[in-house]
MIBA-807765 format. One record per residue (C-alpha): x, y, z; residue number from 1. Coordinates in steps of 0.25 Angstrom, whole numbers. Example, Ala and Ser with C-alpha at 12.3 -4.5 7.8 and 13.67 -1.06 7.14 Angstrom:
BEGIN
[marvex [49,-18,31],1] [marvex [55,-4,29],2] 
END
This chain:
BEGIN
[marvex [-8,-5,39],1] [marvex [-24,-9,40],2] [marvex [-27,-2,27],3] [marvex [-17,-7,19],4] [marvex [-22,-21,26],5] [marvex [-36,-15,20],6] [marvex [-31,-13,7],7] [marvex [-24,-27,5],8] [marvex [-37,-34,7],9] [marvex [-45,-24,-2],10] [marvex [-34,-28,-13],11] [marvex [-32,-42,-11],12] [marvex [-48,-44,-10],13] [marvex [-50,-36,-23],14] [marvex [-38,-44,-29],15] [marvex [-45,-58,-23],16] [marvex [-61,-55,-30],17] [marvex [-54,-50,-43],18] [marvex [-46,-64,-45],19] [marvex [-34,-54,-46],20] [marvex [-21,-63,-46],21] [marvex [-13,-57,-36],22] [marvex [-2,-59,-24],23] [marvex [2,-50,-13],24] [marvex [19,-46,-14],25] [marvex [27,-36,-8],26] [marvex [26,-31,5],27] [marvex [14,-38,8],28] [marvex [18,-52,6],29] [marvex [31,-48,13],30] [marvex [22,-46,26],31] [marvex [16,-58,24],32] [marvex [28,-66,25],33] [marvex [36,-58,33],34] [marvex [37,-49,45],35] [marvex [27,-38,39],36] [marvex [31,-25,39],37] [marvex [24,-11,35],38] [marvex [21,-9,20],39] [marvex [11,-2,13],40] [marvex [16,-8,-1],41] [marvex [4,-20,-7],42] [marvex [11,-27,-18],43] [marvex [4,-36,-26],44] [marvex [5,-44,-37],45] [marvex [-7,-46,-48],46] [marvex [-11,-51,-58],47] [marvex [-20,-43,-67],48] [marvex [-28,-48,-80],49] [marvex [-39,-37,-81],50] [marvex [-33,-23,-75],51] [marvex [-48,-17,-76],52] [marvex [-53,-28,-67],53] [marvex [-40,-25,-58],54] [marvex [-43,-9,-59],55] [marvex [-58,-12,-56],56] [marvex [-55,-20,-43],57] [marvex [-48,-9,-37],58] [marvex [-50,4,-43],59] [marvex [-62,9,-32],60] [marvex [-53,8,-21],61] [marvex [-39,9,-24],62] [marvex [-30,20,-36],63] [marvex [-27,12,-48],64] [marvex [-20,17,-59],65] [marvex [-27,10,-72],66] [marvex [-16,14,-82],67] [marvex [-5,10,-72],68] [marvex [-11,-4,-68],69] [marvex [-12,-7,-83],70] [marvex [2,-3,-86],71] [marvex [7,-10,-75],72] [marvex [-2,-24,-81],73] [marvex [4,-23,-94],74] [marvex [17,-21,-89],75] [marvex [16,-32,-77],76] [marvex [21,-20,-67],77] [marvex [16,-15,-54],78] [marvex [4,-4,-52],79] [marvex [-2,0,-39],80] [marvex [-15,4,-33],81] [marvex [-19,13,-20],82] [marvex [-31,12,-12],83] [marvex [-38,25,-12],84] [marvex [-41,27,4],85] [marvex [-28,21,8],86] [marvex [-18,24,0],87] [marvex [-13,11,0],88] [marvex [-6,7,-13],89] [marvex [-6,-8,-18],90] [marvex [5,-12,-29],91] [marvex [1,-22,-40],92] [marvex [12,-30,-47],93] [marvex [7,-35,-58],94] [marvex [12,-51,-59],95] [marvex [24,-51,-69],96] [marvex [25,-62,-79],97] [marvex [37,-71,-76],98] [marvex [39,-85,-73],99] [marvex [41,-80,-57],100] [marvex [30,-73,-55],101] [marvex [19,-81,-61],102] [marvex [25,-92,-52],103] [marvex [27,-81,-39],104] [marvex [12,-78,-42],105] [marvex [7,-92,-44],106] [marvex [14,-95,-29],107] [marvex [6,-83,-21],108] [marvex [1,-89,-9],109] [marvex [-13,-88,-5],110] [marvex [-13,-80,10],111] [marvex [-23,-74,19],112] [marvex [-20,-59,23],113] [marvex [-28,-52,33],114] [marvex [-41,-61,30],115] [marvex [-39,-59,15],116] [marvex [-34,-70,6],117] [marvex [-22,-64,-3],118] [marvex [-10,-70,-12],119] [marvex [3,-68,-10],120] [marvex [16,-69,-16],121] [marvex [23,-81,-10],122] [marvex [35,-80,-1],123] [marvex [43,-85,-9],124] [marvex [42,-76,-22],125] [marvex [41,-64,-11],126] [marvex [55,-68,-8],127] [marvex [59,-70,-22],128] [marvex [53,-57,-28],129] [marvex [59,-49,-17],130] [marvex [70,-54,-21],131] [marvex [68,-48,-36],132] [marvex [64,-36,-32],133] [marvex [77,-35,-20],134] [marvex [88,-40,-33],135] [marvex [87,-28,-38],136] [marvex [86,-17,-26],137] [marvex [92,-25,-15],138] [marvex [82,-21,-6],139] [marvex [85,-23,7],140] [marvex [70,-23,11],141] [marvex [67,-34,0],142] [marvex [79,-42,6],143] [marvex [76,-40,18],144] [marvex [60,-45,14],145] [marvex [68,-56,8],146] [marvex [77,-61,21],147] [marvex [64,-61,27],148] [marvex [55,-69,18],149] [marvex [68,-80,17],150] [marvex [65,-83,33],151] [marvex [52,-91,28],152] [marvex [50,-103,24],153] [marvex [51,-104,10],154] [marvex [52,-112,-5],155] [marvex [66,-110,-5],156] [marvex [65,-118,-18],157] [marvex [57,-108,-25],158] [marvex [64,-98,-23],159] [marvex [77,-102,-28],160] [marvex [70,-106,-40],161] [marvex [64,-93,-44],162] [marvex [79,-85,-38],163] [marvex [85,-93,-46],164] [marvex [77,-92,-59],165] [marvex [74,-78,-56],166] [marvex [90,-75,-56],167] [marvex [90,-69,-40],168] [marvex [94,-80,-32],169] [marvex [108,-72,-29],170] [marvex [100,-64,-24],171] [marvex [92,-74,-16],172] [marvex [103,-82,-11],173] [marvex [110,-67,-4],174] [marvex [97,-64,2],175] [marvex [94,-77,8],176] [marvex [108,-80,11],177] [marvex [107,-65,19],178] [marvex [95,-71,27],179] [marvex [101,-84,33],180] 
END
């Protein structure tokens, strides 16, 4: 667990000095809001406007695939890199372009982990992404992330804004009705 704590920092410092637009998801954030739990998964969601900058940035340290990373640019999907010592793999989502997740990105709160400062993905678009991704699968780990995030204190308003307009709040309303 301390090298993966290792090669967080070294990302979200090298994200920080490059001016990279960025906020941690996934697991991560789910740690930070939740009863943490192991994971070696480190997704994060970027914004990139030169790809030669971003491959310069990490290309000493980490394995980056140059022809995958532009793909996954141009098509505003996801590409990973791997430390080269530790074998720890970081995924990069690259930021899609829909009313939700320039508004979910504009809200990323500011947060300090381990001594680093970092962005991450609010709560609340935590809860509602998961419960994207969970519509389909009906993965019980992603509800059971959802059950747990809903026992915070939240913008109850917010979200049923964005489950309604994002057509889930069926989907919502079983969840948290489950949870109560």
């Amino acid at each position: 667990m301390l090298s993966e704590l290792k090669i967080f920092r070294d990302v979200i410092e090298k994200l920080n000095s490059n001016d990279i637009p960025y906020m941690i998801s996934g697991s991560v954030a789910m740690n930070y809001y939740t009863t943490p739990r192991m994971t070696r998964d480190i997704d994060i969601i970027i914004e990139i406007k030169n790809i030669k900058a971003f491959y310069e940035t990490f290309k000493k340290d980490y394995y980056i695939d140059p022809k995958m990373m532009s793909a996954a640019v141009k098509h505003r999907q996801m590409f990973n890199i791997i430390h080269l010592k530790e074998v720890i793999k970081i995924d990069f989502i690259i930021r899609k372009n829909t009313e939700y997740r320039e508004t979910e990105f504009k809200r990323r709160k500011k947060i300090e982990i381990d001594g680093t400062n970092a962005y991450i993905v609010s709560i609340e678009d935590l809860i509602i992404s998961k419960l994207l991704w969970a519509g389909d699968s009906h993965s019980e780990l992603q509800i059971r992330d959802i059950r747990n995030l809903l026992k915070e204190r939240l913008d109850k308003k917010y979200i049923d804004r964005w489950v309604n307009k994002l057509h889930i709040s069926d989907f919502y309303q079983k969840v948290a009705y489950e949870t109560k």
